[in-house]
C-alpha positions as CSV (number, residue, x, y, z in Angstrom):
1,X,-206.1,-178.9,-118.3
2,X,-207.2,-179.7,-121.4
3,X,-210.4,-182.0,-122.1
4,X,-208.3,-184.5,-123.8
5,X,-206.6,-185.7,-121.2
6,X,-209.3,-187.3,-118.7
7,X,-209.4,-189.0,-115.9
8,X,-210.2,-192.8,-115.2
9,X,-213.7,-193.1,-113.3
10,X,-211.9,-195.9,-110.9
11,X,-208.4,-195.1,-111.0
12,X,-208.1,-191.5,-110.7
13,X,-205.0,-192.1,-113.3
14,X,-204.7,-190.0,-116.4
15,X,-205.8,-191.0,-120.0
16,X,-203.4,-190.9,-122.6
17,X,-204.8,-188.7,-125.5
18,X,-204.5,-191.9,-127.9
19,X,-206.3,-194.0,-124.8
20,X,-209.1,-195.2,-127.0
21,X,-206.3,-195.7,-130.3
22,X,-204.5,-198.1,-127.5
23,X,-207.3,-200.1,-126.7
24,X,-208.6,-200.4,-130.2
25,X,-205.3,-201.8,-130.9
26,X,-205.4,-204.5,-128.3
27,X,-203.1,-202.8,-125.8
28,X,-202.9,-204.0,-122.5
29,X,-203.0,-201.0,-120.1
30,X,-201.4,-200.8,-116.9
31,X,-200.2,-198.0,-114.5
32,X,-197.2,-195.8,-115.1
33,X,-197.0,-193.1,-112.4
34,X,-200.0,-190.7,-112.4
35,X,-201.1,-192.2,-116.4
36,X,-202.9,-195.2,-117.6
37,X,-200.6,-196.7,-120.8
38,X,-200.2,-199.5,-123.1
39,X,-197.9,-201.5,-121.7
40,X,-197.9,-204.2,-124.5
41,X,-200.0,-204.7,-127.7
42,X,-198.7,-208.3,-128.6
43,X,-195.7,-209.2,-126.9
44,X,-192.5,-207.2,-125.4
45,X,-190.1,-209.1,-127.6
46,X,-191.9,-209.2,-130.6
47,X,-192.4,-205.2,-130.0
48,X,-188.6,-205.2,-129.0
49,X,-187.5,-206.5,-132.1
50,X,-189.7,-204.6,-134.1
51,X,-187.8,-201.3,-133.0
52,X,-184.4,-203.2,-133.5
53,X,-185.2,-204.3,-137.2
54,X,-187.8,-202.4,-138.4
55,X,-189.8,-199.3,-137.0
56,X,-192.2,-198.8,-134.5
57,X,-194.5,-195.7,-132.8
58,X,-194.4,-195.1,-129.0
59,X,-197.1,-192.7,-127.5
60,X,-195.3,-190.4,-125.1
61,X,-197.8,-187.8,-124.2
62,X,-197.5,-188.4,-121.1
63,X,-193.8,-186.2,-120.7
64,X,-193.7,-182.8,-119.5
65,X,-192.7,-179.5,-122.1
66,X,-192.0,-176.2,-120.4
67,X,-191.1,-173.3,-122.0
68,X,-188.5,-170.4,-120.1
69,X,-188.5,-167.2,-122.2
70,X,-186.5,-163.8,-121.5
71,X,-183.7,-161.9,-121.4
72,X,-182.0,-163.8,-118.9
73,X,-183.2,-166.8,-119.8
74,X,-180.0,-168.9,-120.9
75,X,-178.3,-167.6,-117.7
76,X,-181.1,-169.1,-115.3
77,X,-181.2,-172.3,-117.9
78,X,-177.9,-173.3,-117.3
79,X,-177.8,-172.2,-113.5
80,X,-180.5,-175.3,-113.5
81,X,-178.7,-177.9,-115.5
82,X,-175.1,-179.5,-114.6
83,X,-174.2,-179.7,-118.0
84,X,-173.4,-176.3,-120.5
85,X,-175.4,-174.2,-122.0
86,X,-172.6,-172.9,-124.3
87,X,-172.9,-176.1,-126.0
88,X,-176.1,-175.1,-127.3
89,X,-177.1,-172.6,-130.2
90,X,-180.9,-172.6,-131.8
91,X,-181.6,-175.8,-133.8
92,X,-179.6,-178.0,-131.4
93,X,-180.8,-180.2,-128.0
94,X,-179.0,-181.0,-124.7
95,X,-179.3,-183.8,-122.3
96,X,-178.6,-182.6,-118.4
97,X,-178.8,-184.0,-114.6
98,X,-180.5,-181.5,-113.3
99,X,-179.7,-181.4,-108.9
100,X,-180.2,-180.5,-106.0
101,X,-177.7,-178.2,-103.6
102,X,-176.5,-181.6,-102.2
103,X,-175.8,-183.4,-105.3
104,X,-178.8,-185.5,-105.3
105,X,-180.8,-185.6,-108.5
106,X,-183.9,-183.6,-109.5
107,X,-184.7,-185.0,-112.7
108,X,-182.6,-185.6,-115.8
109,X,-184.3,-183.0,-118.9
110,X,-183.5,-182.8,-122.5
111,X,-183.2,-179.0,-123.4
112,X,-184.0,-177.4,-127.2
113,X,-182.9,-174.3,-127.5
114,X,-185.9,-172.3,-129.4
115,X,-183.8,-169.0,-129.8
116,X,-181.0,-167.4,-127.9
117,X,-183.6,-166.7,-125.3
118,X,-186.1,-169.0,-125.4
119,X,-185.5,-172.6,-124.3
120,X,-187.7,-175.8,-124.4
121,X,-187.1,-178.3,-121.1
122,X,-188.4,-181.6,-121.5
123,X,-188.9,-183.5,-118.4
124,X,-190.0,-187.1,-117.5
125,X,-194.0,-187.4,-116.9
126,X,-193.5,-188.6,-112.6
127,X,-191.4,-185.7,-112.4
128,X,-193.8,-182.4,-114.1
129,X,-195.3,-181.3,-110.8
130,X,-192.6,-181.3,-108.9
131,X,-189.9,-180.0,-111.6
132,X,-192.4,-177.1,-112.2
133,X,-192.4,-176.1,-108.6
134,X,-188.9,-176.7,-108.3
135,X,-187.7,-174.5,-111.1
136,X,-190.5,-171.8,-109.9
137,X,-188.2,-171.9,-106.3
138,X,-184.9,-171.6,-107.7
139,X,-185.9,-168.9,-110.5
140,X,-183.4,-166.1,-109.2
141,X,-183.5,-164.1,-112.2
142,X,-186.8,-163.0,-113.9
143,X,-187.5,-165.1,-116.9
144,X,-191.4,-166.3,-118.1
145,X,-191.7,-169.9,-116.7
146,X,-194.9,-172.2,-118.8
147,X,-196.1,-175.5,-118.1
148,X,-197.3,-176.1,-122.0
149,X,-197.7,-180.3,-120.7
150,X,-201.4,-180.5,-121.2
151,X,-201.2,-179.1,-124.6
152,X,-198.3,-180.6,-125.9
153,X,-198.6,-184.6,-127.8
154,X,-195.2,-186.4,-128.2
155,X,-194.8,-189.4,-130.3
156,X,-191.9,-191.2,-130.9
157,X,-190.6,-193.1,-134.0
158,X,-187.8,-195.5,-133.6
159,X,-186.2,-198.1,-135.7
160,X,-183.5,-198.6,-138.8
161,X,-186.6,-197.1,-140.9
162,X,-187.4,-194.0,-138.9
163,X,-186.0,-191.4,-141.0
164,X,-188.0,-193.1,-144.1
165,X,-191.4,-192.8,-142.6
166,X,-190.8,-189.4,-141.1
167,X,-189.7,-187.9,-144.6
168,X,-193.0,-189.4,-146.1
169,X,-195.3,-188.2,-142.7
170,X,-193.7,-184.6,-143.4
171,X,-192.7,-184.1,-146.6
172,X,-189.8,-183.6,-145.5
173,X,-186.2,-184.2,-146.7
174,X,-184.4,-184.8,-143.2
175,X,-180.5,-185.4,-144.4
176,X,-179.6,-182.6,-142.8
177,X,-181.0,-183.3,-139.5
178,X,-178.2,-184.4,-137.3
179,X,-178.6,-186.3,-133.7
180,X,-179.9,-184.1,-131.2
181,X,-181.1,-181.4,-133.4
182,X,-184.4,-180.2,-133.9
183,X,-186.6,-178.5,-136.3
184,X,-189.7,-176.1,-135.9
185,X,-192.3,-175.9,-138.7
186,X,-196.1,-175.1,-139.3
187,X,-198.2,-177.8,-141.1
188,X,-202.3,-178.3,-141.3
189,X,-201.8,-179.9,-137.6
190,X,-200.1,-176.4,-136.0
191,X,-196.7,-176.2,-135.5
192,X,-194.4,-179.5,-135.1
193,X,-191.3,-180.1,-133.7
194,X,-189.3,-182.9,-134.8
195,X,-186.4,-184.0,-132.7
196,X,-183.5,-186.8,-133.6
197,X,-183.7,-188.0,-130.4
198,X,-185.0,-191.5,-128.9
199,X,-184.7,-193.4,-125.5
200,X,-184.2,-196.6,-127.7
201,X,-180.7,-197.0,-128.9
202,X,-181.9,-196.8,-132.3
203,X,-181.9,-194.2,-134.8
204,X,-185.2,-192.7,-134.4
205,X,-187.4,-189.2,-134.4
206,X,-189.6,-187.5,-131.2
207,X,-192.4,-185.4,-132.6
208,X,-193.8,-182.9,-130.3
209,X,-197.9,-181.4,-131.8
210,X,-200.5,-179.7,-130.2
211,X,-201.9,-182.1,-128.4
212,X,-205.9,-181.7,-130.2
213,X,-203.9,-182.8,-132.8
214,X,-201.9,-186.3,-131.6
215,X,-204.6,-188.5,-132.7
216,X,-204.4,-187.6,-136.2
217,X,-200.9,-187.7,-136.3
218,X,-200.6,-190.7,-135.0
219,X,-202.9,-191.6,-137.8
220,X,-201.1,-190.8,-140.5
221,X,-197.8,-192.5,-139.6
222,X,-199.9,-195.7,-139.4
223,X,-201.2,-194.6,-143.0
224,X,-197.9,-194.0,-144.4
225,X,-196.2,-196.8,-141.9
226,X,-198.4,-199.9,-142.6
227,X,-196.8,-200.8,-146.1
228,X,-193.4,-200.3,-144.0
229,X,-194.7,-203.0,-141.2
230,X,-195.0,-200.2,-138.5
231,X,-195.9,-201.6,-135.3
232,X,-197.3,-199.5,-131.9
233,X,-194.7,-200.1,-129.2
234,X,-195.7,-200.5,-125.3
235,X,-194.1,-199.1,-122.1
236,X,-192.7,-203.0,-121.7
237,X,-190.5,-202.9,-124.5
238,X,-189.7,-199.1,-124.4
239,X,-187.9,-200.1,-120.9
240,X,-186.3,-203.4,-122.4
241,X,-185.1,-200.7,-125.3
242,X,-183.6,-198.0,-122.9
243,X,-182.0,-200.6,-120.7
244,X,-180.3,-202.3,-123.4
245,X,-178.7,-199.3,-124.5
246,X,-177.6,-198.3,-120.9
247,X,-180.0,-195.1,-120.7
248,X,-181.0,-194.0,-117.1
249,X,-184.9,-194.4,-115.7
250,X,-185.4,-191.6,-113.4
251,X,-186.6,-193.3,-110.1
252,X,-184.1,-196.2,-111.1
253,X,-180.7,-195.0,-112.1
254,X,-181.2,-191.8,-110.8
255,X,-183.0,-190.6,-107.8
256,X,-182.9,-187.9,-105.0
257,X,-180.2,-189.9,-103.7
258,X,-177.9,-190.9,-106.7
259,X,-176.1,-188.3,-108.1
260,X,-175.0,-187.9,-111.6
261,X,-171.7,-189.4,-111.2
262,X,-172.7,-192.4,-109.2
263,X,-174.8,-192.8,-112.4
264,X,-171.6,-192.4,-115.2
265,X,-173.0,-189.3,-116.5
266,X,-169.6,-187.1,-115.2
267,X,-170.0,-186.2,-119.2
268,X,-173.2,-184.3,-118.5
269,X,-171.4,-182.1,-116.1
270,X,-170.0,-178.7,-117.0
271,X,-167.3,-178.5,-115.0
272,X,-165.7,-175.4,-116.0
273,X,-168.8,-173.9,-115.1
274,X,-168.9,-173.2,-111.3
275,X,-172.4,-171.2,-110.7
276,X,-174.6,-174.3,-111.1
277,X,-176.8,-176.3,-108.4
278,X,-175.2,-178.9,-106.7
279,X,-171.3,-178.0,-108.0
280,X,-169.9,-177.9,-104.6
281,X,-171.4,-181.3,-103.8
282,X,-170.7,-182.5,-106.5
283,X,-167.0,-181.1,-106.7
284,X,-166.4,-182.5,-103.0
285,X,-167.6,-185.9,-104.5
286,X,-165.4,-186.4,-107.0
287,X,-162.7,-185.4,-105.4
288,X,-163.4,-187.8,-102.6
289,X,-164.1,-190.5,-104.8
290,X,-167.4,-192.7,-105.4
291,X,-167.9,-195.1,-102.9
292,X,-170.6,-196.8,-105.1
293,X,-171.2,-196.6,-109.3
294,X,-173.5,-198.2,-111.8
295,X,-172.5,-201.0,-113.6
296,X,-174.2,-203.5,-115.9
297,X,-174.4,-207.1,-115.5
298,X,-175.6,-210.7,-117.1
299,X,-176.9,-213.1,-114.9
300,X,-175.2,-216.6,-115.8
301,X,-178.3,-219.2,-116.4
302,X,-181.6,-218.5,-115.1
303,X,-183.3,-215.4,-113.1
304,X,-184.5,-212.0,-113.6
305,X,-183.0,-209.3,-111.6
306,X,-186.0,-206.5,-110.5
307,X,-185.5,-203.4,-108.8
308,X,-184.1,-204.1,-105.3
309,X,-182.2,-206.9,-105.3
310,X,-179.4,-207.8,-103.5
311,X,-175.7,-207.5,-104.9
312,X,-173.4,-210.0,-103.4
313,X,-169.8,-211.0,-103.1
314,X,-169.1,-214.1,-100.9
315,X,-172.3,-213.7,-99.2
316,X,-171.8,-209.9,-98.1
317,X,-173.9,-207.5,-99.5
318,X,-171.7,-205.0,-101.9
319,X,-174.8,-203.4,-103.8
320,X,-178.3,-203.1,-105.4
321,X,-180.2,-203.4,-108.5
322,X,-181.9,-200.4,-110.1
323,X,-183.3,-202.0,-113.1
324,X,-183.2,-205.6,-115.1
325,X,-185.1,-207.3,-117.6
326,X,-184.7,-210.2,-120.0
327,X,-182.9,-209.1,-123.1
328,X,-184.5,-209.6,-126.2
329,X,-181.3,-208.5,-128.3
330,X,-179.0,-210.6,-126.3
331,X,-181.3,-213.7,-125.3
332,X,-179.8,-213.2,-121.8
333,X,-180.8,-211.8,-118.6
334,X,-179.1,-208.5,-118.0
335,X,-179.4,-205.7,-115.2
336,X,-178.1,-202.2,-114.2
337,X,-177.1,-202.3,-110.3
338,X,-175.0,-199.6,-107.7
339,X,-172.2,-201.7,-106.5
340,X,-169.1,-200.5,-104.3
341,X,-166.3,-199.1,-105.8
342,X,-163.6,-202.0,-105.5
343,X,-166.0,-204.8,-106.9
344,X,-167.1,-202.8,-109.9
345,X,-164.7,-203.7,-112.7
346,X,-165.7,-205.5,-115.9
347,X,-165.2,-209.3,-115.2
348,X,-166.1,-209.7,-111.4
349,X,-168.3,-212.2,-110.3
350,X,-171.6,-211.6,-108.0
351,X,-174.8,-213.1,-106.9
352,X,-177.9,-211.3,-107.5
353,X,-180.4,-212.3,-104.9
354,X,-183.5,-212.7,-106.2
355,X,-186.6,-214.2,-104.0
356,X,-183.8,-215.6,-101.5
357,X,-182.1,-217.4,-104.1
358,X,-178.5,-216.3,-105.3
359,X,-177.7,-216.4,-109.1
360,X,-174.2,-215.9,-110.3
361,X,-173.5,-213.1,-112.2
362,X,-171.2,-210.7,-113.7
363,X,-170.2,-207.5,-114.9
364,X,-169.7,-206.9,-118.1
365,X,-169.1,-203.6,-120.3
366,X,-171.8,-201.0,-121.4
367,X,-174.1,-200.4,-122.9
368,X,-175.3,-203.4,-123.8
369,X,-176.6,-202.9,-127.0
370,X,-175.0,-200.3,-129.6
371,X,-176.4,-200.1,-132.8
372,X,-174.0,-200.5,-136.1
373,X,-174.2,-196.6,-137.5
């Protein structure tokens, strides 16, 4: 592993590369999986809105970057993914449920196609250990399979003012750049890719460096951002972001036991594709119909829904939360949840059961948040 990424002396947890950066700005740091992170600089909202309005920097080195190279290499890809690899062609990025033979969900990956056969898979940071093994098991045809985590950095830049600070970061006029495309280029740092991609709602930029490198970049976007009122953003408000904008948290929305259509990502699913993992069980699901689905949901008044919590209609359990927060955008408290099948329209009441207490509630469409383009 490489020696910027340490280990905490009392935690055992992982160091960010831009750990020191964090704590010089103020951050709080808390726990997030295996890594140490800032979970907040000032405040969540203040953050939030930031993001919403203006621009701000997340440091997301803690996500995992393999590389699959070969001959076979697209086959195998999109043997691994639910969703089509013929939607792909170099320069472009797709977003895929990746599952197991019985439906249940791996991971969920963004993949960059490099070249026709080489192929980028980003993966969420609780996941790289486990992902790596599990694409080593299921590697039926001989490709070249890299973990390339501990030397890759990943920043983020999100916000109405993205594309303005990027340009000036880069030199780089970046109209033709379209959402979920990518571009590859050499500059003094090594080579950069730069993705249109977020996990935000916003329109915003992921910047993938070597990862010796991360700490000067993130330098200069605060050299170039400060006249623009760039802000660092913390794990708290990159989850108030996501949720708003109805965006899955592995571990919350989707999990070894949700599969991608309990989830509302049927879209992500290649279905006139037949040869990858988990079709069948997935085929025999849909068929059958769901029995539960994600839906989103305001509480009426006061209460936070957390992971957990108890869905109710008249008193009889009908379903969980996966994730909720206070919504900075809205200035109400909203929530993702897995409810049965006939209470899950837009409109029905529930009572989310928080601490023994039930607080009405109801569903309402998603996402929550949708930016004006």
């Amino acid at each position: 592993m490489s020696d910027t990424i340490v280990h905490d002396e009392v935690t055992n947890l992982k160091k960010l590369p831009l750990h020191k950066e964090h704590e010089r700005l103020g951050a709080r740091i808390g726990a997030f999986g295996s890594w140490l992170v800032p979970i907040q600089y000032t405040s969540i909202i203040e953050e939030h809105q930031a993001v919403r309005h203006s621009v701000g920097i997340f440091d997301i080195s803690h996500m995992g970057e393999f590389f699959v190279s070969g001959a076979n290499a697209r086959r195998l890809v999109n043997q691994w993914i639910t969703n089509d690899i013929e939607k792909l062609w170099p320069g472009r990025i797709l977003y895929s449920p990746v599952c197991r033979e019985n439906g249940g969900t791996v991971d969920d990956v963004l993949v960059y196609e490099m070249a026709v056969d080489r192929y980028l898979i980003v993966v969420n940071a609780s996941n790289v250990e486990k992902d790596f093994a599990w694409f080593g098991s299921h590697r039926s045809l001989d490709v070249v399979l890299q973990d390339k985590s501990p030397e890759t950095g990943m920043l983020s830049v999100q916000g109405p003012l993205s594309k303005d600070l990027v340009e000036k970061v880069f030199s780089r006029n970046l109209a033709g750049l379209a959402y979920y495309h990518f571009q590859a280029f050499q500059t003094d740092l090594g080579e950069i890719i730069l993705s249109e991609t977020g996990y935000t709602g916003e329109k915003g930029y992921e910047i993938f460096c070597p990862i010796h490198q991360v700490v000067t970049l993130w330098q200069r976007f605060f050299e170039h951002g400060a006249p623009m009122g760039l802000k660092p953003i913390g794990f708290g408000a990159r989850d108030t972001l996501r949720l708003e904008a109805k965006m899955c948290l592995y571990g919350h929305e989707l999990t070894d036991d949700i599969t991608p259509l309990e989830a509302g990502l049927s879209w992500a699913i290649g279905w006139g594709k037949e040869d990858f993992i988990g079709f069948e069980a997935l085929k025999r699901q849909r068929e059958a119909g769901l029995k539960h689905k994600l839906v989103g949901f305001e509480i009426v008044g006061r209460g936070i829904a957390r992971e957990g919590c108890v869905l109710k209609v008249n008193e009889d359990a009908v379903g969980r939360v996966t994730s909720g927060t206070y919504s900075p955008t809205l200035k109400k408290n909203i929530g993702l949840g897995l409810i049965a099948v006939p209470y899950s329209q837009v409109g029905q009441n529930i009572d989310v059961e928080v601490r023994g207490n039930l607080h009405p509630a109801k569903i309402i469409q998603t996402p929550f948040y949708k930016r004006q383009k």
